[in-house]
N, C-alpha and C positions, 0 to 999 in steps of 0.2 A: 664499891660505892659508886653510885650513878654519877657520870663527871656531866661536863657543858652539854654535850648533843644527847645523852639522856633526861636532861631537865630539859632541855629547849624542846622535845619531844612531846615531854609531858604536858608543858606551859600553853603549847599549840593547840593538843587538844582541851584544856582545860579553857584556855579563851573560847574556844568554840563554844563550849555547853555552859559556859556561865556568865560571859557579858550580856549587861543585858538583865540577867536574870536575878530577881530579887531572893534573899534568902530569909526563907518563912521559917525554918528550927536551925538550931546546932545540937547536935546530942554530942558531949564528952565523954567517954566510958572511963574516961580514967582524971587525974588532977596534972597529969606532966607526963613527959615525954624523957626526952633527955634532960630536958630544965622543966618544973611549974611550967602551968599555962600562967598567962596572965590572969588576974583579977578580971572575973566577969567577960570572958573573953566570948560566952556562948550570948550574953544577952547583947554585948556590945555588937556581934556580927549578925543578929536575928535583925531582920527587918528592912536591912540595909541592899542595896542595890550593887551590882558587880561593875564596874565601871571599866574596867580594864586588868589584864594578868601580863605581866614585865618577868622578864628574871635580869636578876644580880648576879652575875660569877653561876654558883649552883641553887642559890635560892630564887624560891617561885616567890613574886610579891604581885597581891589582888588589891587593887585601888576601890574604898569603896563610895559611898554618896554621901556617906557623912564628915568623909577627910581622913580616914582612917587606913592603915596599909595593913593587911594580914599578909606575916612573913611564913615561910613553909619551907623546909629543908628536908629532904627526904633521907639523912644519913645514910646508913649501910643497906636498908632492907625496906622502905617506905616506899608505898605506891599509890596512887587516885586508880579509883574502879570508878565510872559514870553508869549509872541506874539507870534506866531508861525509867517514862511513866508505866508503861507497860510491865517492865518488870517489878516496879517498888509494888502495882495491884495485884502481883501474880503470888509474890516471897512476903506479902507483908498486909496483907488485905485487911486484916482488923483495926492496923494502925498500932499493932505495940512494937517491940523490938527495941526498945528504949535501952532497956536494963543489960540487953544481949543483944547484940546482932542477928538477924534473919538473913543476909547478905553472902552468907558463908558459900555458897553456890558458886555465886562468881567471883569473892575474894576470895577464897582459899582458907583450910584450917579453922574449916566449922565455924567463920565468924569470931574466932575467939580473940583474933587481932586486928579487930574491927574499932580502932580507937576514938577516930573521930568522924562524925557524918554530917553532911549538909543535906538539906530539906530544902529543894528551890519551889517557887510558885508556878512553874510547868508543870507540877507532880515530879519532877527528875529527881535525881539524890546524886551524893558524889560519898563514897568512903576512902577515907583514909586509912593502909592498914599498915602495920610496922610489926614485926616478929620481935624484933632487935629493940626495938623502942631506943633509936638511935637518931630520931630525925627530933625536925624545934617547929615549933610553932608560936608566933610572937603577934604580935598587935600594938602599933603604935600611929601616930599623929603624923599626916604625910610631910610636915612642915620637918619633923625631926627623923628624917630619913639621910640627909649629910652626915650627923652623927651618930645614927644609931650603930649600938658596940659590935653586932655581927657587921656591918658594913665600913662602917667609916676608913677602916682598912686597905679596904681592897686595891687593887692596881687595875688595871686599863682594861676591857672588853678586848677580847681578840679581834673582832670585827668592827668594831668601832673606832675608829682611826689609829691602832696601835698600827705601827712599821717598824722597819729595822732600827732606825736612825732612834725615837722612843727608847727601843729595846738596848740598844748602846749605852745611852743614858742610865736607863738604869742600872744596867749591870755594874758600870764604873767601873772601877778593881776589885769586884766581887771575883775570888778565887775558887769558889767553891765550884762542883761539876757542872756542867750547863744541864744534866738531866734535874737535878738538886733545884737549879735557878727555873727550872722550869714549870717547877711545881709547887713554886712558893707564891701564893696567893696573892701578894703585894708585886711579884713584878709584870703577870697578867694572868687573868684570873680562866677559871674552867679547863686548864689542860692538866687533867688526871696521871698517873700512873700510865694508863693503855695511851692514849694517846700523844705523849712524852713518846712515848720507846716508839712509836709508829714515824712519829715528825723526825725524829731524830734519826731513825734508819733512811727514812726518805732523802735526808739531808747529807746523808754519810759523814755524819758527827758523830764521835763517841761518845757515849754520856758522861766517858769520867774526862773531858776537856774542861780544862779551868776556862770559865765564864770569862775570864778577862783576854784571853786571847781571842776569842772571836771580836775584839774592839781593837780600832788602829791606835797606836801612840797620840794622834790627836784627837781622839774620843768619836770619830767615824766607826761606822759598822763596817766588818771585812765582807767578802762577797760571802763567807759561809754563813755567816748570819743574817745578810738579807737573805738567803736561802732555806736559810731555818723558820724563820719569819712566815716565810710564802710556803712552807709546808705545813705549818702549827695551821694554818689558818685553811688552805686545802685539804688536812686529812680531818679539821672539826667538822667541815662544811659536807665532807664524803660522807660521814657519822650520820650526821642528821637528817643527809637526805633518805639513808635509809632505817631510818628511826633510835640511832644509838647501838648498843651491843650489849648481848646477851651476856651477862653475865651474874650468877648468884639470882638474888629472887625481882631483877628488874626486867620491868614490862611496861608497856604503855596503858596510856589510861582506857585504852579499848578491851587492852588484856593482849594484844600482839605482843611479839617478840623482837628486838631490834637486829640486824641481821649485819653491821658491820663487822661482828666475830668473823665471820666470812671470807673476810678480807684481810684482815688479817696479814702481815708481813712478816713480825718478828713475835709480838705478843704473845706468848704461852706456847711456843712453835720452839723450845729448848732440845737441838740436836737435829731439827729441822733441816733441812738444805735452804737455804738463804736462797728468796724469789725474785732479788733482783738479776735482769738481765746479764747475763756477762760473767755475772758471778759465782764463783763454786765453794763459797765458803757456809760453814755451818753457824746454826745459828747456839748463840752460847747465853746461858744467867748469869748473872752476878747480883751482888745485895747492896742495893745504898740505900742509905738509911732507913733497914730494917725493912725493904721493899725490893719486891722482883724485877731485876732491870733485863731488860732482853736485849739482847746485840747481835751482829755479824761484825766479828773482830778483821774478818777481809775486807768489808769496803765500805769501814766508818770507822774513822782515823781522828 
């Protein structure tokens, strides 16, 4: 599943090609996603102006001129392809493809998971395409964006003033492992699976450390946690600068590939030699909750 720095990826370029840009169609090929679209979701987003593209945690949200926020979650296998005008006159010249995708060139699999498409007043198009039909797509009233039910939840942005001292707080006497607490959405949001095992090798934490000992007896952060802290937040920042990480069917909205696989420490690296300096230990899996955790049992304690 695409985490933080492969949406912040996407969101980047998707600001680029759509603020600004009014949106003259929506073609739905289908009625729902993971959930129904909302009621009238393609006449409500026709006409309207792009105002600005946010992301929430892993959700992309499009502010538009009418007050309206178009939600967008790309679940397991959901991507944005951006058309150019050039290409929509070259793949689509008569102006059908309504019924089917023409698009299949540059999405992949013949179009035939070519779900939803924007129609901008550049001539541009943008498709949305999902194998899995695992992502959401929502529409609501920007006023009811505090409560709305995929949000209202969430816990703090890594980059937006979360620290250690935050991170104290809420662990509390949460016992559960810190790799577990890490990737429970309520204590801050966007640190995936890969990026958990990556911050936590950097940090020479073990994943299965119960959460509450990284917190002093008077509810301070110990030094390993501000250190855990300041590597969640250096190894998302490392991610996106160079566009996320390859993994499964995610790419950017260009069609690039993200290349922090590359880099790589522990992640899917089971039997590896451990690349930390100094260190001679192998790198080993284990399962928490039903999920691939990667360690070096020598110098994450």
């Amino acid at each position: 599943m695409p985490e933080l720095p492969e949406v912040e990826t996407v969101r980047a370029g998707l600001e680029q090609a759509w603020v600004g840009r009014s949106i003259e169609q929506v073609i739905l090929r289908r009625t729902d996603l993971r959930f129904p679209f909302p009621e009238r979701m393609a006449e409500t987003l026709t006409g309207q102006t792009v105002l600005a593209v946010r992301r929430r945690a892993k959700y992309l949200l499009v502010d538009l001129s009418e007050g309206q926020v178009f939600l967008s979650h790309l679940g397991m296998s959901g991507r944005y392809t951006l058309v150019t005008p050039a290409e929509v006159t070259r793949l689509n010249p008569s102006g059908d493809g309504v019924e089917r995708s023409v698009f299949g060139e540059l999405t992949g699999f013949d179009g035939r998971h070519d779900h939803m498409e924007f129609r901008f007043d550049d001539g541009s198009a943008s498709v949305y395409t999902d194998p899995r039909r695992f992502g959401i797509a929502d529409l609501f009233e920007r006023a009811e964006e505090p409560v709305q039910s995929l949000l209202e939840h969430l816990g703090p942005e890594p980059f937006a003033g979360w620290n250690s001292t935050i991170a104290a707080e809420r662990i509390g006497a949460k016992r559960s492992a810190i790799k577990i607490t890490l990737l429970d959405q309520r204590f801050v949001v966007g640190v995936g699976n890969i990026y958990a095992c990556e911050a936590l090798h950097r940090s020479g934490i073990s994943p299965t450390t119960p959460s509450n000992t990284l917190v002093r007896k008077n509810g301070k952060p110990t030094k390993k946690l501000e250190r855990l802290v300041e590597e969640v937040k250096a190894v998302l920042e490392a991610a996106i600068a160079v566009g996320g990480s390859t993994l499964n069917d995610f790419a950017a909205v260009d069609g690039t590939l993200g290349y922090f696989g590359h880099h790589f420490q522990v992640y899917d690296r089971e039997d590896g030699p451990c690349l930390k300096e100094g260190c001679n230990g192998t790198i080993e899996r284990i399962v928490q909750s039903n999920r691939s955790t990667f360690l070096c049992p020598r110098c994450q304690k």
